[in-house]
MIFIPA-466198 format. One record per residue (C-alpha): residue in one letter; residue number from 1; x, y, z. Coordinates in steps of 0.001 Angstrom, whole numbers, plus 500000, padded with zeros to 6 digits. Layout:
! MIFIPA-466198
(pt A,NUM,(X,Y,Z)) ...
END
This chain:
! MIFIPA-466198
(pt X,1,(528730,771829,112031)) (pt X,2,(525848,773304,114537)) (pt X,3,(524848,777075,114250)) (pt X,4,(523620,778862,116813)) (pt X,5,(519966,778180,118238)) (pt X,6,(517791,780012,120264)) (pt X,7,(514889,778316,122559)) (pt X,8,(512375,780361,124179)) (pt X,9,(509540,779080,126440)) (pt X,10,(506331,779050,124737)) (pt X,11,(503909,779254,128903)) (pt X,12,(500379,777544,127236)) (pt X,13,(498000,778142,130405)) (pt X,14,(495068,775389,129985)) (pt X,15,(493160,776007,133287)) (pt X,16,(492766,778156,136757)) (pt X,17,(490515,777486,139431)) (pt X,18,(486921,776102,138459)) (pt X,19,(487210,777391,134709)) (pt X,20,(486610,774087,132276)) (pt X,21,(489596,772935,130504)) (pt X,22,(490958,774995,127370)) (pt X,23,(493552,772584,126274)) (pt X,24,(493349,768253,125851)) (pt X,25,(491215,766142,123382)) (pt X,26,(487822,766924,122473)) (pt X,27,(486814,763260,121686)) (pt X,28,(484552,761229,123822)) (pt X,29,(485686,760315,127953)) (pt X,30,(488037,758172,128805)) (pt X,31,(486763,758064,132480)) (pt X,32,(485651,760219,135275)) (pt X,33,(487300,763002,137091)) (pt X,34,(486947,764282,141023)) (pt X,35,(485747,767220,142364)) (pt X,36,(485453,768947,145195)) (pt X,37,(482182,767722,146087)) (pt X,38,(482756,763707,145600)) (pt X,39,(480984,764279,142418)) (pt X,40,(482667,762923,139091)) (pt X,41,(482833,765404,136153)) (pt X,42,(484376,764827,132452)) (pt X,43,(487616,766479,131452)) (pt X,44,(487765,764301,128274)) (pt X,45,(491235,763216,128538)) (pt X,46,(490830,760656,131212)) (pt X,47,(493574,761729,133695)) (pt X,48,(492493,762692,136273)) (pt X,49,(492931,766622,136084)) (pt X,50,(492168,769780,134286)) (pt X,51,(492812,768120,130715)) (pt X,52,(496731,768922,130690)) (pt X,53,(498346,765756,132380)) (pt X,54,(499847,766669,135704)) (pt X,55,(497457,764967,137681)) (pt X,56,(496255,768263,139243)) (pt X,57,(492928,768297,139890)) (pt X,58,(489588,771064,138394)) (pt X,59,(489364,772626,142054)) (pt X,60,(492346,773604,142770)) (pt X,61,(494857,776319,140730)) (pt X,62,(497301,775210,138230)) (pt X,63,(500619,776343,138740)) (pt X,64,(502748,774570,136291)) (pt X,65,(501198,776527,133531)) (pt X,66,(499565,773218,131987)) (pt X,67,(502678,771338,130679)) (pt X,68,(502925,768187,133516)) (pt X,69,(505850,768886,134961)) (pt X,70,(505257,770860,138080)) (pt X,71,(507786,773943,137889)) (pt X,72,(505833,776398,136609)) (pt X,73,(507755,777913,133530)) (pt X,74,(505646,775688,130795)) (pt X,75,(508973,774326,129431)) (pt X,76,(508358,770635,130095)) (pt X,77,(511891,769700,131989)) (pt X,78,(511381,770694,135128)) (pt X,79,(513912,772782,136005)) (pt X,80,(512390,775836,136670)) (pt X,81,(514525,778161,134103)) (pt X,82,(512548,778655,131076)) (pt X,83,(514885,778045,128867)) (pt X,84,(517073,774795,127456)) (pt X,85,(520605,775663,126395)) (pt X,86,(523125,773147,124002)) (pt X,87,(526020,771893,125696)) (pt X,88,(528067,771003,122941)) (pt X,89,(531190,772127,123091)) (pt X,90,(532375,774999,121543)) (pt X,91,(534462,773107,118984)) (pt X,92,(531256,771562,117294)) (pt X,93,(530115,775205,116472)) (pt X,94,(530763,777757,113276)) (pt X,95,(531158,781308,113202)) (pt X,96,(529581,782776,110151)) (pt X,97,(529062,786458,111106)) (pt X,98,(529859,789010,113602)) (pt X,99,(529535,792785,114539)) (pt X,100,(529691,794439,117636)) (pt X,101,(530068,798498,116051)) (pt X,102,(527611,798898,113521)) (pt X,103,(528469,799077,109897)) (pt X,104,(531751,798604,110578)) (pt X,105,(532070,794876,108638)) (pt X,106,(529433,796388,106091)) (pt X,107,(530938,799327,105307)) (pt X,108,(534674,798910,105483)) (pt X,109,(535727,795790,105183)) (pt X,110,(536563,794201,102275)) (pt X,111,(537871,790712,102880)) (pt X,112,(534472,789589,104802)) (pt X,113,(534940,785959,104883)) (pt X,114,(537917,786332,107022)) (pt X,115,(536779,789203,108956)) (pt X,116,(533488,787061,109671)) (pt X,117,(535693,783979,110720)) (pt X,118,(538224,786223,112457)) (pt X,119,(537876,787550,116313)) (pt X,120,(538610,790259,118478)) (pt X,121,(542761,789068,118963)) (pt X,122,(542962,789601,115075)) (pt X,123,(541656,792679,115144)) (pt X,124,(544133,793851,117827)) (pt X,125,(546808,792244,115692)) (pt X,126,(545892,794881,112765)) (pt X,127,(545119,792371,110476)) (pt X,128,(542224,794601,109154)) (pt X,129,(543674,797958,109224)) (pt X,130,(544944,798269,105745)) (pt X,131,(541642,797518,104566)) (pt X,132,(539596,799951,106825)) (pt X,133,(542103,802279,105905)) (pt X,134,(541575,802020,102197)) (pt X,135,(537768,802030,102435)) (pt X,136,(537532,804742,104518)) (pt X,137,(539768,806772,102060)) (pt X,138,(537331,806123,099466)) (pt X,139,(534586,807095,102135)) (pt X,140,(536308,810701,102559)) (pt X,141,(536817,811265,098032)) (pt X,142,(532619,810506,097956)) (pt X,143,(531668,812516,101262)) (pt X,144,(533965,815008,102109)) (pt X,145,(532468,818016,099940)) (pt X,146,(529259,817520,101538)) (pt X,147,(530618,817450,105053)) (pt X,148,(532095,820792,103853)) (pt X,149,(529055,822203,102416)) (pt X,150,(527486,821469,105867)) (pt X,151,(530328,823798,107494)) (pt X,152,(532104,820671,108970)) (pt X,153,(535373,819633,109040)) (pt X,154,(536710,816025,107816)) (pt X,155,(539732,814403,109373)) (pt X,156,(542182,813043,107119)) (pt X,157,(542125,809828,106940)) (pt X,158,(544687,808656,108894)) (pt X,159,(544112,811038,111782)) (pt X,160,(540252,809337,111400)) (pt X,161,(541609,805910,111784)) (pt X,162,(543469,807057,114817)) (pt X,163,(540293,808641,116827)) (pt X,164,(538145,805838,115625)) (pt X,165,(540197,803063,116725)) (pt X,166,(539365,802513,120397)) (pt X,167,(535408,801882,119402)) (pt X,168,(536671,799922,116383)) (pt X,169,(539408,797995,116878)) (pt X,170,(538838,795256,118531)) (pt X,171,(535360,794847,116902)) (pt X,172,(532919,794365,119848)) (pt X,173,(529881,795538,121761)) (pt X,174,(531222,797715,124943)) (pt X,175,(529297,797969,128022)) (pt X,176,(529971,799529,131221)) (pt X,177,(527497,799231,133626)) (pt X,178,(528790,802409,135378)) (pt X,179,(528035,804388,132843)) (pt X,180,(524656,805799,131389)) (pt X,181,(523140,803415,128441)) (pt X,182,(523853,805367,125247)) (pt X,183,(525729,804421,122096)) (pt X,184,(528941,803570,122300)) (pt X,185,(528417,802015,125567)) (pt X,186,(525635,800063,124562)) (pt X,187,(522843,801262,122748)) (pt X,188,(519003,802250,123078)) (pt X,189,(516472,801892,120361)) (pt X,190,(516158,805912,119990)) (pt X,191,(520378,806231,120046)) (pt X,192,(521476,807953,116649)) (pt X,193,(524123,804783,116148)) (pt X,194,(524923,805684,112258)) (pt X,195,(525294,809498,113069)) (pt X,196,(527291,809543,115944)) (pt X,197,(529467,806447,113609)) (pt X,198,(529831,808316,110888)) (pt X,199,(531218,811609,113195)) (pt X,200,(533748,809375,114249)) (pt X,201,(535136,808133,111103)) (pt X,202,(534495,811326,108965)) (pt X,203,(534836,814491,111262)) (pt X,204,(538213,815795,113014)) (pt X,205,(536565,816186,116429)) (pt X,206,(539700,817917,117755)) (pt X,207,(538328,821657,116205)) (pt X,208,(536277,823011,118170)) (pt X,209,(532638,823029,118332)) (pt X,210,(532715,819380,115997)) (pt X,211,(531489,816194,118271)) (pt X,212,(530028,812946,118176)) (pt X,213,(526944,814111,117452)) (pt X,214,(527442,816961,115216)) (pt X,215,(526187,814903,112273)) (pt X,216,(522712,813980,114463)) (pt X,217,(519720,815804,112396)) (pt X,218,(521541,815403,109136)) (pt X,219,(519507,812329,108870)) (pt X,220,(516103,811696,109990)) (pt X,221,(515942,811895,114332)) (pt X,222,(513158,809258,114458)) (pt X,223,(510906,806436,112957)) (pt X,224,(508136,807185,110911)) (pt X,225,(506453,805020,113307)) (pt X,226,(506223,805514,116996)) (pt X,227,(508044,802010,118810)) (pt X,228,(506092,799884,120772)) (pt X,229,(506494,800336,125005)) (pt X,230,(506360,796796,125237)) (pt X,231,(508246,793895,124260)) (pt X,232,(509718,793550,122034)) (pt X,233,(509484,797372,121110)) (pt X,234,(509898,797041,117640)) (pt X,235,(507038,797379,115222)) (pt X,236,(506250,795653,112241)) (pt X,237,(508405,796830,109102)) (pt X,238,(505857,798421,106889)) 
END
């Protein structure tokens, strides 16, 4: 059974312009490379080029980022896409987790094994509601005096079941383009995704003044440490 790969293009730049060669052997020459000027200089691989194998020469500018095959993405096939993807068919694969709403599977479901091998059609069949149902009952007997000693109102359970269902059930990640990016429809790194959760499945947000985010500042608002503003934003865990 295959799992799940991911390939990412790893661009190794050897050369640009008249700069010697950063990549290729450093043993002795294997013959004589061509310059500009008619003159022969060493690259010490003996191909001809800038020491990467692509038959490009020291004067001019690489372009195929020093992996031989001319597209320019540093891949090595030649296709231009950065990326190489398995085409086995679906059939040859295993499903061993999933989660599109956070802490959903962690937090109330019981049976995981079938929830992880399970999909969005079995969801919409109920075949997890009893369960979410129970655990979120147990959810309300640990949390519900706190919620009240915050001057909040729980839902029963039922009636929490019912408002949370159309961001639970089926299980999935929900995007729509035509709407702003912010949890539920998608999520940012700075969205408070376990507050506004927990609202849902704890708080009747039918009285008034109670919303998705009246639980946001009950917990901490931010990371102790600032994220990154570039790729891949995340900082190390410390």
């Amino acid at each position: 059974m295959k799992t799940f790969k991911h390939y990412l293009p790893i661009h190794l730049v050897c050369s640009t312009l008249l700069l010697v060669p950063a990549c290729g052997d450093s043993g002795a020459d294997d013959d004589a490379d061509t310059t500009a000027d008619g003159a022969t200089t060493d690259d010490a691989d003996g191909d001809s080029d800038a020491g990467d194998g692509d038959a490009t020469t020291e004067t001019e500018t690489e372009t195929d980022a020093g992996d031989g095959d001319g597209d320019g993405d540093g891949d090595g096939d030649g296709d231009g896409d950065g990326f190489v993807f398995d085409d086995s068919p679906v059939e040859d694969y295993g499903q061993i987790d999933r989660v599109g709403m956070p802490a959903i599977n962690t937090a109330v479901i019981t049976s995981k094994d079938a929830y992880n091998e399970a999909g969005p059609a079995d969801d919409a069949n109920g075949d997890f509601v009893a369960e979410i149902t129970a655990n979120l009952e147990a959810l309300h007997g640990a949390l519900d005096d706190d919620l009240t000693g915050l001057s909040l109102v729980p839902c029963a359970t039922d009636d929490c079941v019912a408002q949370a269902a159309p961001l639970v059930v089926p299980d999935t990640l929900k995007l729509d383009l035509a709407m702003p990016a912010a949890f539920p429809n998608g999520r940012v790194l700075t969205d408070p995704v376990m507050d506004v959760t927990l609202a849902v499945i704890l708080l009747d947000l039918s009285v008034a003044g109670q919303e998705a985010t009246s639980l946001v500042g009950v917990n901490p608002t931010e990371n102790d440490v600032a994220f990154d503003d570039s790729f891949p934003y995340l900082v190390a865990a410390n």
